[in-house]
N, CA and C atoms as a LAMMPS dump frame, in Angstrom:
ITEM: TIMESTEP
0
ITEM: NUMBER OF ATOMS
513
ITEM: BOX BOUNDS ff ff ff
-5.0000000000000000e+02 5.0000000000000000e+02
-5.0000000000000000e+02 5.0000000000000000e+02
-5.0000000000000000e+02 5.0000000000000000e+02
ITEM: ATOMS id mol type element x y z
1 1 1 N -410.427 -324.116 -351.14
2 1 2 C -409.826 -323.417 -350.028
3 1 3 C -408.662 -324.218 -349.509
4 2 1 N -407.756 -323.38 -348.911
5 2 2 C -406.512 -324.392 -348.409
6 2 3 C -406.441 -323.987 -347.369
7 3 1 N -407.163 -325.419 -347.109
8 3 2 C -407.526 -326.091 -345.143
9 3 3 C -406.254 -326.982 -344.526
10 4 1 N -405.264 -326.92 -345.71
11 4 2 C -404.176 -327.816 -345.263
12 4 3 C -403.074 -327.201 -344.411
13 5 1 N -403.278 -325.53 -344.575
14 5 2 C -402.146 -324.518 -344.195
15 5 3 C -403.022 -324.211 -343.045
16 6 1 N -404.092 -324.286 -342.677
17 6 2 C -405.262 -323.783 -341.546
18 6 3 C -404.975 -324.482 -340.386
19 7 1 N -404.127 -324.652 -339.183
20 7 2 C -404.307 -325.895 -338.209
21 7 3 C -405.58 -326.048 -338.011
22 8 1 N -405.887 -327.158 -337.157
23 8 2 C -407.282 -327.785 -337.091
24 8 3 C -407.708 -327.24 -335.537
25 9 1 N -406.932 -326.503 -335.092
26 9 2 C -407.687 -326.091 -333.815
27 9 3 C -407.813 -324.223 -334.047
28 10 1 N -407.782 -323.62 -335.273
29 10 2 C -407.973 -322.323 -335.271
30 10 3 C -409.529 -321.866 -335.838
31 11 1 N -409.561 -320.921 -334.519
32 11 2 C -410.802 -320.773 -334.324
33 11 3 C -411.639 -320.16 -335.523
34 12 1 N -413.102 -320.463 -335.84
35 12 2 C -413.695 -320.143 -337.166
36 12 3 C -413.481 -318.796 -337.442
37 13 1 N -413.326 -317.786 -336.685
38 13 2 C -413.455 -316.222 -337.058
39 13 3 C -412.08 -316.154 -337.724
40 14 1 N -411.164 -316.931 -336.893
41 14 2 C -409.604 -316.536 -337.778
42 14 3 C -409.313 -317.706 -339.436
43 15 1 N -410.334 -318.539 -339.312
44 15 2 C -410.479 -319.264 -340.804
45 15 3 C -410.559 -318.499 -341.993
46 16 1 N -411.329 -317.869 -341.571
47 16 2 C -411.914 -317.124 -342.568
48 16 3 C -410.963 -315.69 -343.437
49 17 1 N -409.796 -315.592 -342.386
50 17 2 C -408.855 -314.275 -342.858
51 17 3 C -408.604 -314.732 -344.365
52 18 1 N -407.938 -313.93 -344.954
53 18 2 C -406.837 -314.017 -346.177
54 18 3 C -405.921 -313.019 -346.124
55 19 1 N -404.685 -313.33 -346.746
56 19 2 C -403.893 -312.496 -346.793
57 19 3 C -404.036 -311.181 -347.811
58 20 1 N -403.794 -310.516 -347.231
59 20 2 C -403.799 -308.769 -347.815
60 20 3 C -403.181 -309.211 -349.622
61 21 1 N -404.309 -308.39 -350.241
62 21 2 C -403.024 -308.309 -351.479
63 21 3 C -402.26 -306.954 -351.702
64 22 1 N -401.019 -307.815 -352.595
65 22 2 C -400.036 -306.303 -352.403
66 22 3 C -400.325 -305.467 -353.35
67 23 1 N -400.062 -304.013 -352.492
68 23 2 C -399.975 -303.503 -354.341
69 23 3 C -399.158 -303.637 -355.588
70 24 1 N -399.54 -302.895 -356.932
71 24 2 C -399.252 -303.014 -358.089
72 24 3 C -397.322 -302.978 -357.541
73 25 1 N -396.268 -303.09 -358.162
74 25 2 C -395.3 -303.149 -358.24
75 25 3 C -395.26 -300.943 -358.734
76 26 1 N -394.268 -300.244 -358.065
77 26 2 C -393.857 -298.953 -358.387
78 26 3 C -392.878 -299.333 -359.515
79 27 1 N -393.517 -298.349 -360.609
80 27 2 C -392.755 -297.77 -361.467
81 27 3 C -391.724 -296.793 -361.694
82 28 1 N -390.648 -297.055 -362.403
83 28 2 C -389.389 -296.341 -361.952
84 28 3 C -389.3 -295.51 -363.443
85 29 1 N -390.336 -295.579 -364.316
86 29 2 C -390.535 -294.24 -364.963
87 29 3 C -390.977 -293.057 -364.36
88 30 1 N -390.622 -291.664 -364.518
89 30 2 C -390.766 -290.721 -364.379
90 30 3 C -392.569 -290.171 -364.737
91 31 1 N -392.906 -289.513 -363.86
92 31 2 C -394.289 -289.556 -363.828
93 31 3 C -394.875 -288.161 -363.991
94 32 1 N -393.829 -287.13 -364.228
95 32 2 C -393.786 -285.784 -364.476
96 32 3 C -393.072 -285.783 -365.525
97 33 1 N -393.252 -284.306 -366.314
98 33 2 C -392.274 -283.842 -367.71
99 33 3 C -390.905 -283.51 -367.199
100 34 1 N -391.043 -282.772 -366.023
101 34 2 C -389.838 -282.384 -365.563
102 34 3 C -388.769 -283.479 -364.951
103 35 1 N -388.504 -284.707 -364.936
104 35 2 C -387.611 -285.803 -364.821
105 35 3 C -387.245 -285.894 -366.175
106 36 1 N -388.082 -285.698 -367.485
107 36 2 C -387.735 -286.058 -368.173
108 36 3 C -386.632 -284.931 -368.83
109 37 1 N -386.99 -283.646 -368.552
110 37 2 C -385.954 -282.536 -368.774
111 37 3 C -384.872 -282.718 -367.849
112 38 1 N -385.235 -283.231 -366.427
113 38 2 C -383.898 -283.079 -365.877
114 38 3 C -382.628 -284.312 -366.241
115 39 1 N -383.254 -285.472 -367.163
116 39 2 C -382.345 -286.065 -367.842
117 39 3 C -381.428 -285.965 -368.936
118 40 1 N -382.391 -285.378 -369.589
119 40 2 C -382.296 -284.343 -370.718
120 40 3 C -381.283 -283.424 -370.223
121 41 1 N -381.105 -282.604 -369.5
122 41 2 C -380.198 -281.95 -368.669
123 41 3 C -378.973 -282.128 -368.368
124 42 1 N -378.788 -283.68 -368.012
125 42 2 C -377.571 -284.401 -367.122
126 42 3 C -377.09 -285.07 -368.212
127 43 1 N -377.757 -284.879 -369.674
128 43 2 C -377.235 -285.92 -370.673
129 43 3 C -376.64 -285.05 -371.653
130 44 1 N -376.952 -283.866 -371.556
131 44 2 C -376.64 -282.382 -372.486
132 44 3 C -375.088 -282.312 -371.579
133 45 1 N -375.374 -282.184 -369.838
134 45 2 C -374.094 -282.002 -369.647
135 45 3 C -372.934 -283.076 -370.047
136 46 1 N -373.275 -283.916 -369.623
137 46 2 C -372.463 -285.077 -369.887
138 46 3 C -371.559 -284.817 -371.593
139 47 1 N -372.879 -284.871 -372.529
140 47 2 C -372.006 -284.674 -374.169
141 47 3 C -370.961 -283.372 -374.02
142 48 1 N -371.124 -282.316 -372.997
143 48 2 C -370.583 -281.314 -372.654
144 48 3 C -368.91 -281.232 -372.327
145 49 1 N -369.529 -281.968 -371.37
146 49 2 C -368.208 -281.869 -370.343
147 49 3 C -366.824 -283.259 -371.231
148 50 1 N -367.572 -283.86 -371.583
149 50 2 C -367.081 -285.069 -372.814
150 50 3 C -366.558 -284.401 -373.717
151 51 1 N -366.942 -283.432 -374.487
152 51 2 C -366.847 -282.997 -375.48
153 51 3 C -365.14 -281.955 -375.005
154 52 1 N -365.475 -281.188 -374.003
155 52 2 C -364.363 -280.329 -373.937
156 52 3 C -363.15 -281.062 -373.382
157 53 1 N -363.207 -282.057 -372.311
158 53 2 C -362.196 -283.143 -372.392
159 53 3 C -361.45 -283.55 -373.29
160 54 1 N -362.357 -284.077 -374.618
161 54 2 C -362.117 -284.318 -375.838
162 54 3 C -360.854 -283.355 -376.57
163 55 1 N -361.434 -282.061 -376.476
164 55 2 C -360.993 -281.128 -377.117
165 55 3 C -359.571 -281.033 -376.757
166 56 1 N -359.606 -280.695 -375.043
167 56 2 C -358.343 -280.471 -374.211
168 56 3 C -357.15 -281.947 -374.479
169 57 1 N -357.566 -282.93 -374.846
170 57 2 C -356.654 -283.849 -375.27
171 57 3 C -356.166 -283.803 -376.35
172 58 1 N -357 -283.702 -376.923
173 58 2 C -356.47 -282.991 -378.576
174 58 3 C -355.776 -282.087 -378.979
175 59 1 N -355.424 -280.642 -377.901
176 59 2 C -354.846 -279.864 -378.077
177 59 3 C -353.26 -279.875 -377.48
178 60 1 N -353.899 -281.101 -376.523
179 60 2 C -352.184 -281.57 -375.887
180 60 3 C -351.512 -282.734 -376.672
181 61 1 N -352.111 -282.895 -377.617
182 61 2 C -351.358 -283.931 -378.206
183 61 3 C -349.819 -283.785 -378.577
184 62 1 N -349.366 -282.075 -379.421
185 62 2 C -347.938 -282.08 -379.186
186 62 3 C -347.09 -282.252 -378.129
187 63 1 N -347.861 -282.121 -377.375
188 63 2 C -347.596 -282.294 -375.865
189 63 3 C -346.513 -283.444 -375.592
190 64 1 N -347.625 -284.617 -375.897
191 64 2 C -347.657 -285.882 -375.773
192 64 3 C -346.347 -286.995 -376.853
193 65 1 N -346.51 -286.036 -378.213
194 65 2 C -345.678 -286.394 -379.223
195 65 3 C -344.555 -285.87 -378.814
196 66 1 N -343.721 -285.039 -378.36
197 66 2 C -342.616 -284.322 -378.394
198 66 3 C -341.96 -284.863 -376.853
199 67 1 N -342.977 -285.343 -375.809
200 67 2 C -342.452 -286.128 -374.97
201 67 3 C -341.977 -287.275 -375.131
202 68 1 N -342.989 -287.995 -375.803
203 68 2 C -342.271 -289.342 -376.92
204 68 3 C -341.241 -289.183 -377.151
205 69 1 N -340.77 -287.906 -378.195
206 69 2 C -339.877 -288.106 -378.688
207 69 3 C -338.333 -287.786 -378.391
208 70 1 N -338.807 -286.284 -376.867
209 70 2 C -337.735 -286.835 -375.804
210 70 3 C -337.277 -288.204 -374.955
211 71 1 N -337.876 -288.871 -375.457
212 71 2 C -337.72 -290.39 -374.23
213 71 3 C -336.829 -291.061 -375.164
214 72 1 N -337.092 -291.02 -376.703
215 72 2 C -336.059 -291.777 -377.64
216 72 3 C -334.91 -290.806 -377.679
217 73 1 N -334.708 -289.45 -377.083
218 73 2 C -333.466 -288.768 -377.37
219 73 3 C -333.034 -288.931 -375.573
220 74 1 N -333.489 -289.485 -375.058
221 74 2 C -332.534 -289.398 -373.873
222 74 3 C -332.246 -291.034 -373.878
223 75 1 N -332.698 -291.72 -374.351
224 75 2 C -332.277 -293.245 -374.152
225 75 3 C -330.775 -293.398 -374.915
226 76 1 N -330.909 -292.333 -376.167
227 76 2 C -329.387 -292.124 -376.765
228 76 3 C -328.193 -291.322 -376.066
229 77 1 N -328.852 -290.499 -375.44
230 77 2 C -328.153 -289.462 -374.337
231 77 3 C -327.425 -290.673 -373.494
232 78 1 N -327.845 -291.715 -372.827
233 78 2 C -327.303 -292.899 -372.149
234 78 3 C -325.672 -293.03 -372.965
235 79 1 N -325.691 -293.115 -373.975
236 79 2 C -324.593 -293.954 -374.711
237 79 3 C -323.876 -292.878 -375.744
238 80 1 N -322.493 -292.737 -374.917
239 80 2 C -321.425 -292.072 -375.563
240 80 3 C -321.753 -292.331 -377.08
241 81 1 N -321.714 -293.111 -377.473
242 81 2 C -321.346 -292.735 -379.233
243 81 3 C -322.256 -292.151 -379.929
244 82 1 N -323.838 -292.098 -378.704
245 82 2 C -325.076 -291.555 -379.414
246 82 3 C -325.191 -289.923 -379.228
247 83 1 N -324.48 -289.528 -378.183
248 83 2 C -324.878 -288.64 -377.323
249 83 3 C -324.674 -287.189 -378.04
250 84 1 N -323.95 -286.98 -378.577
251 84 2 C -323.869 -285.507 -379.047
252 84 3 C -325.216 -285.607 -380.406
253 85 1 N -325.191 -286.724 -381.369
254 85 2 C -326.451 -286.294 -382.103
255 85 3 C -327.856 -286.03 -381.314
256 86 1 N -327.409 -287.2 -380.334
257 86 2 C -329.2 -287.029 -379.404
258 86 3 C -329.14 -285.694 -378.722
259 87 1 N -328.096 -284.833 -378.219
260 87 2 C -328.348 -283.46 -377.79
261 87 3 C -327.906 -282.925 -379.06
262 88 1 N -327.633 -283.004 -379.947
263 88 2 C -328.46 -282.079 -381.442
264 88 3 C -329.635 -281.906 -381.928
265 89 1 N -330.484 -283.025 -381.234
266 89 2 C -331.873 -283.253 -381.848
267 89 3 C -332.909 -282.496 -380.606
268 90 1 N -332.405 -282.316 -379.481
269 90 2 C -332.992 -281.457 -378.669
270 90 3 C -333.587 -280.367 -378.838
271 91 1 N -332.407 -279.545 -379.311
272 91 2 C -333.175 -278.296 -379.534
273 91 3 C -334.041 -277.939 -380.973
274 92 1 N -334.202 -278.606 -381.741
275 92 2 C -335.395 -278.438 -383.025
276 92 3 C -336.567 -279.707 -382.314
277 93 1 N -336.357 -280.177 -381.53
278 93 2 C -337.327 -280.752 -380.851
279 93 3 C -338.226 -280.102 -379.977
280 94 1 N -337.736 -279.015 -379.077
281 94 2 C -337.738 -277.66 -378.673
282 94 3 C -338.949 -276.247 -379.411
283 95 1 N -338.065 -276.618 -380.115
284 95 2 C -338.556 -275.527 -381.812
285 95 3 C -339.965 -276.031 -382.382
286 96 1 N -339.967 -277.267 -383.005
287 96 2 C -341.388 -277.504 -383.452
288 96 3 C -342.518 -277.69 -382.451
289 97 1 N -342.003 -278.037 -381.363
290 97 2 C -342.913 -278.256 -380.073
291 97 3 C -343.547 -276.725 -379.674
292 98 1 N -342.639 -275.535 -379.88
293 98 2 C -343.024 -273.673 -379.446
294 98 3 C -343.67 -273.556 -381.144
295 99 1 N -343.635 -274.448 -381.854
296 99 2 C -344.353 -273.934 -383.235
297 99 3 C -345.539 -274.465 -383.296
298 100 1 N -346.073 -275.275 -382.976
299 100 2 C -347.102 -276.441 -382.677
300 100 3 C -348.122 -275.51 -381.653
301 101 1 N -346.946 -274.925 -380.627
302 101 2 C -348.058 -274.376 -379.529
303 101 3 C -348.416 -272.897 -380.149
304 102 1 N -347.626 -272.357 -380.389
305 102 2 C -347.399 -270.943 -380.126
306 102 3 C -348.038 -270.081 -381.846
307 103 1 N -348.231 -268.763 -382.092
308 103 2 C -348.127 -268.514 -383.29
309 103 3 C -347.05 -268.408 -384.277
310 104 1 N -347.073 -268.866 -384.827
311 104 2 C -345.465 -269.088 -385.866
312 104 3 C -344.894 -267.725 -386.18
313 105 1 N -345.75 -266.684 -386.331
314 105 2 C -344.934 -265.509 -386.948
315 105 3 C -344.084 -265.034 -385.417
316 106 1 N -344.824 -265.406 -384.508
317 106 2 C -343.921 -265.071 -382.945
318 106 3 C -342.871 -266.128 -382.444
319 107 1 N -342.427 -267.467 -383.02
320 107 2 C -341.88 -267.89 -382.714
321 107 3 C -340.79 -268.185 -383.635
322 108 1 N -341.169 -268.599 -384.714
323 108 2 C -339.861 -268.612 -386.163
324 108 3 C -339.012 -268.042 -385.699
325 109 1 N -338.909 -266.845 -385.994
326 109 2 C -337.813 -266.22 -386.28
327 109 3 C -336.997 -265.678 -384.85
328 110 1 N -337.531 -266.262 -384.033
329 110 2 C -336.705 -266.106 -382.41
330 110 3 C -335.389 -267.304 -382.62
331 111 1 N -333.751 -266.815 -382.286
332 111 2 C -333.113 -267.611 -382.42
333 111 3 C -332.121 -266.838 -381.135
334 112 1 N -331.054 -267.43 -380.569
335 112 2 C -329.847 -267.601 -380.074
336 112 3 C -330.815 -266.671 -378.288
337 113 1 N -330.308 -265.379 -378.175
338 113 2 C -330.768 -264.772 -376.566
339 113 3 C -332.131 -264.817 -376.636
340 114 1 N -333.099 -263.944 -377.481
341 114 2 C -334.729 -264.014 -378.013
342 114 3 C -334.965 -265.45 -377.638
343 115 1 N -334.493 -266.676 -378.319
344 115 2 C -335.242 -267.745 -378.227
345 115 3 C -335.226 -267.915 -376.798
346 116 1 N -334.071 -267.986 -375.969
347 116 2 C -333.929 -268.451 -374.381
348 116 3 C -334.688 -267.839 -373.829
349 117 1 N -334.462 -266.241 -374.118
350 117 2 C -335.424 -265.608 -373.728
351 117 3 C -337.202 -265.716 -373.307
352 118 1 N -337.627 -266.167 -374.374
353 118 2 C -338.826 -267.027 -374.586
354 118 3 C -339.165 -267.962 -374.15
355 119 1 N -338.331 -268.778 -373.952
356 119 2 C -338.155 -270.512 -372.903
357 119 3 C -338.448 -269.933 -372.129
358 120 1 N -337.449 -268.896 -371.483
359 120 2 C -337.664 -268.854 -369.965
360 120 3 C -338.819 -267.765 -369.515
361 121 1 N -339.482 -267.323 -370.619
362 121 2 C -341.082 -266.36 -370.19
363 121 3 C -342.157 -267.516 -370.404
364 122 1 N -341.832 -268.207 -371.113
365 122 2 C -343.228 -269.173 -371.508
366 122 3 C -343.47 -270.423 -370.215
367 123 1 N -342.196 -270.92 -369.414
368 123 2 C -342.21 -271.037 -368.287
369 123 3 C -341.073 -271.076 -367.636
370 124 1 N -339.168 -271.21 -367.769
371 124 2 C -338.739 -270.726 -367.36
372 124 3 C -337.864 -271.991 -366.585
373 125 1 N -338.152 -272.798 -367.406
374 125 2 C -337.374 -274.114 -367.141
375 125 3 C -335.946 -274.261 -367.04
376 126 1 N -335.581 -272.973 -368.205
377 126 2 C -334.067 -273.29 -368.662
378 126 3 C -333.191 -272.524 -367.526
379 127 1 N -331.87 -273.093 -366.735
380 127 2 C -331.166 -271.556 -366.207
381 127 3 C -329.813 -271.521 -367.586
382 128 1 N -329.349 -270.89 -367.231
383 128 2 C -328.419 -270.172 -367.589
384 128 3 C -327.475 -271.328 -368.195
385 129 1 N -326.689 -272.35 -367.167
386 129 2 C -326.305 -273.062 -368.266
387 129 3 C -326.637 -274.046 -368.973
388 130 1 N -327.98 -274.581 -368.818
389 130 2 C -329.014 -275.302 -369.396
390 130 3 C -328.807 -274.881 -370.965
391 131 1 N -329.627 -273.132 -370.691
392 131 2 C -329.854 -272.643 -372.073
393 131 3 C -328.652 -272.604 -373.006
394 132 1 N -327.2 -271.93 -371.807
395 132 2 C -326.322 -272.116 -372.942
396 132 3 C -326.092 -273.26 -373.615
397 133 1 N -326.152 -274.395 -372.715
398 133 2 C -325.769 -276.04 -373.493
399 133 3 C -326.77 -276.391 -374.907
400 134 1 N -328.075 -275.972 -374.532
401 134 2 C -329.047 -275.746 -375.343
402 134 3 C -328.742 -274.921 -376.748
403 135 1 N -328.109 -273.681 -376.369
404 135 2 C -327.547 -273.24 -377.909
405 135 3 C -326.652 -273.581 -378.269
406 136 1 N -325.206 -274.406 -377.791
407 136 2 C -324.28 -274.755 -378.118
408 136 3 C -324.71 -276.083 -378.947
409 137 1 N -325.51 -276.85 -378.423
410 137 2 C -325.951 -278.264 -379.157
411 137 3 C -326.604 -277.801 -380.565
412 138 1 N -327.508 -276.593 -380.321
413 138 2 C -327.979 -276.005 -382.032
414 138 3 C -326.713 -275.639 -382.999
415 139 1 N -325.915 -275.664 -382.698
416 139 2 C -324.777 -274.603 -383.425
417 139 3 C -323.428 -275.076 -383.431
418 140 1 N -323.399 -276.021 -382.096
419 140 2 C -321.427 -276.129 -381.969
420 140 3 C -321.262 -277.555 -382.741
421 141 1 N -320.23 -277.792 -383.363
422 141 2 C -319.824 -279.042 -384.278
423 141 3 C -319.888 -279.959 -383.036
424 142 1 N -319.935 -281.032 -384.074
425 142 2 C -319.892 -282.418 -383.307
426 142 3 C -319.056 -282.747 -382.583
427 143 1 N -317.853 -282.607 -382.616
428 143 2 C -316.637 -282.843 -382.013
429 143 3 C -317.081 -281.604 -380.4
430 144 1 N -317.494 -280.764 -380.738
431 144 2 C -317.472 -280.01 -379.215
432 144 3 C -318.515 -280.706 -378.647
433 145 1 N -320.039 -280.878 -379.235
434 145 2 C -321.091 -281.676 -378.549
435 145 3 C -320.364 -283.159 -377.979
436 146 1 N -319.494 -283.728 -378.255
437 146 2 C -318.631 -285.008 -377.545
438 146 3 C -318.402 -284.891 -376.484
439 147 1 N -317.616 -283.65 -376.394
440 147 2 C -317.188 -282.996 -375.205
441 147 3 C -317.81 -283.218 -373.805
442 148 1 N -319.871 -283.1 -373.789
443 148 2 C -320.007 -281.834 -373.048
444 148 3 C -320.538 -283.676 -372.45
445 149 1 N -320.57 -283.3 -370.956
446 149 2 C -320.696 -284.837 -369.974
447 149 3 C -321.928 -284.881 -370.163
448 150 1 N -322.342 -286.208 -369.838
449 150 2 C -323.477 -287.311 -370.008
450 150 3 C -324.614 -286.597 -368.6
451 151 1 N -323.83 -286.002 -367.312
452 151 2 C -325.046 -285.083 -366.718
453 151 3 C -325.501 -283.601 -366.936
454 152 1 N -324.317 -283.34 -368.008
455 152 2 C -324.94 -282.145 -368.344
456 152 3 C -325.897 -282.046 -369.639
457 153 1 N -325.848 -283.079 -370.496
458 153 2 C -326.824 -283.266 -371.558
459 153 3 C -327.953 -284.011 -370.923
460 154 1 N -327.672 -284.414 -369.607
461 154 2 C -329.149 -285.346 -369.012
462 154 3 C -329.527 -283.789 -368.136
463 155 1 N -329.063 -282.696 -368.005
464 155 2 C -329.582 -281.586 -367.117
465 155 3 C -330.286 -280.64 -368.108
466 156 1 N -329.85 -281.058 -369.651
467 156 2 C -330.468 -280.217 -370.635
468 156 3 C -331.904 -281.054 -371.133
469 157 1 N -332.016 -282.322 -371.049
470 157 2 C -332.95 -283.291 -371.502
471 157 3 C -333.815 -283.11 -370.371
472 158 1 N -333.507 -282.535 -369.263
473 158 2 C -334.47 -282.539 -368.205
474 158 3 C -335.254 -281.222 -368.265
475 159 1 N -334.225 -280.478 -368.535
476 159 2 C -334.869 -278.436 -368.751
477 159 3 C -335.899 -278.761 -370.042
478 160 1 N -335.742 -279.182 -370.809
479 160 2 C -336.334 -279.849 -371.841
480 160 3 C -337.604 -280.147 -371.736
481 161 1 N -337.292 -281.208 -371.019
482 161 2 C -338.935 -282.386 -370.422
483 161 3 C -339.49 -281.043 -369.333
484 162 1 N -339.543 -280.721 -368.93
485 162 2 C -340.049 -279.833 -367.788
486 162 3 C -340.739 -278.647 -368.628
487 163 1 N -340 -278.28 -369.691
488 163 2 C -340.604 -277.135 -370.21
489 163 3 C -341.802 -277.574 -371.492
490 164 1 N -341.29 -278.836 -371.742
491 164 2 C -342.509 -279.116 -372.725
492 164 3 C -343.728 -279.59 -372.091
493 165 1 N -343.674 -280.085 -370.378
494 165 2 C -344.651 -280.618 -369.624
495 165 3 C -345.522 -279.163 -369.924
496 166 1 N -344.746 -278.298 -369.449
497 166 2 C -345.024 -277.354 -368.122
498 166 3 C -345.512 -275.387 -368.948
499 167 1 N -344.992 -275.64 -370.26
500 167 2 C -345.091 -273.916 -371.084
501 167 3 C -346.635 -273.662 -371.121
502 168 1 N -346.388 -271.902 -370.911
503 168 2 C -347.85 -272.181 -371.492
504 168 3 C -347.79 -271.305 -372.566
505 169 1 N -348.669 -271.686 -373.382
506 169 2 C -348.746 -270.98 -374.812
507 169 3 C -349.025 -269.527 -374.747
508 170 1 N -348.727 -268.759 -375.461
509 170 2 C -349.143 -267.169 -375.235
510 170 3 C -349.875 -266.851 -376.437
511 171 1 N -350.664 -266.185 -376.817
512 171 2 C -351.515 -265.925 -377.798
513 171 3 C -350.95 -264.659 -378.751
């Protein structure tokens, strides 16, 4: 017995106590079937909601590529000697990006008013002289693409970026 923790003046009735024992430690397993379904549940959603995330990134990936590859055509847009090829490369940048999204037999063969046309239903980025600069860079010789100023090929690189953020695909 440990008479050493007992002072020597406590009275015999209180000698005799002991301390309570505790109970067993609670278990943090589930003690019903139904915890175990409702994990089952939250783990089904989870692969779920993962899964279509998944998907939705995957489907924006042209997205993602064609923004890329506006960022290397406007860094050339910066510098006169680059600038008319880098707004040549715009608009088939344009093109495979509405082919990527869109169904090909509806988009191919859209060229010059039809195609703008289309820009500006799918969301409507382009105005008026956006789009024209936009067909002039598909079509006009190099020597006219020289021409056209460094904010108006940065106002076409922008109609650009906005519409490849921003289209939505039509079925």
């Amino acid at each position: 017995m440990s008479d050493v923790l007992v002072p020597h003046d406590t009275p015999a009735a209180l000698q005799a106590l002991r301390e309570l024992p505790l109970p067993a430690p609670v278990s943090y397993a589930p003690q019903t079937i139904g915890w175990a379904f409702v994990a089952l549940l939250l783990i089904v959603i989870a692969l779920v909601v993962a899964w279509f995330a998944w998907r939705r990134h995957e489907k924006s990936r042209y997205r993602r590529e064609a923004l890329a590859e506006l960022a290397r055509i406007e860094t050339k847009l910066r510098d006169e000697s680059t600038r008319a090829a880098a707004l040549a490369d715009i608009a088939p940048l344009i093109k495979r990006t509405a082919l990527a999204a869109a169904p090909r037999g509806k988009v191919a063969a859209l060229s010059g008013a039809s195609w703008l046309a289309y820009l500006k239903k799918t969301h409507g980025a382009f105005d008026d002289e956006s789009g024209a600069l936009l067909y002039a860079a598909s079509y006009a010789p190099a020597g006219q693409l020289a021409a056209i100023t460094r904010e108006k090929a940065e106002r076409v690189a922008r109609a650009a970026r906005d519409w490849i953020e921003h289209h939505h695909v039509e079925a």
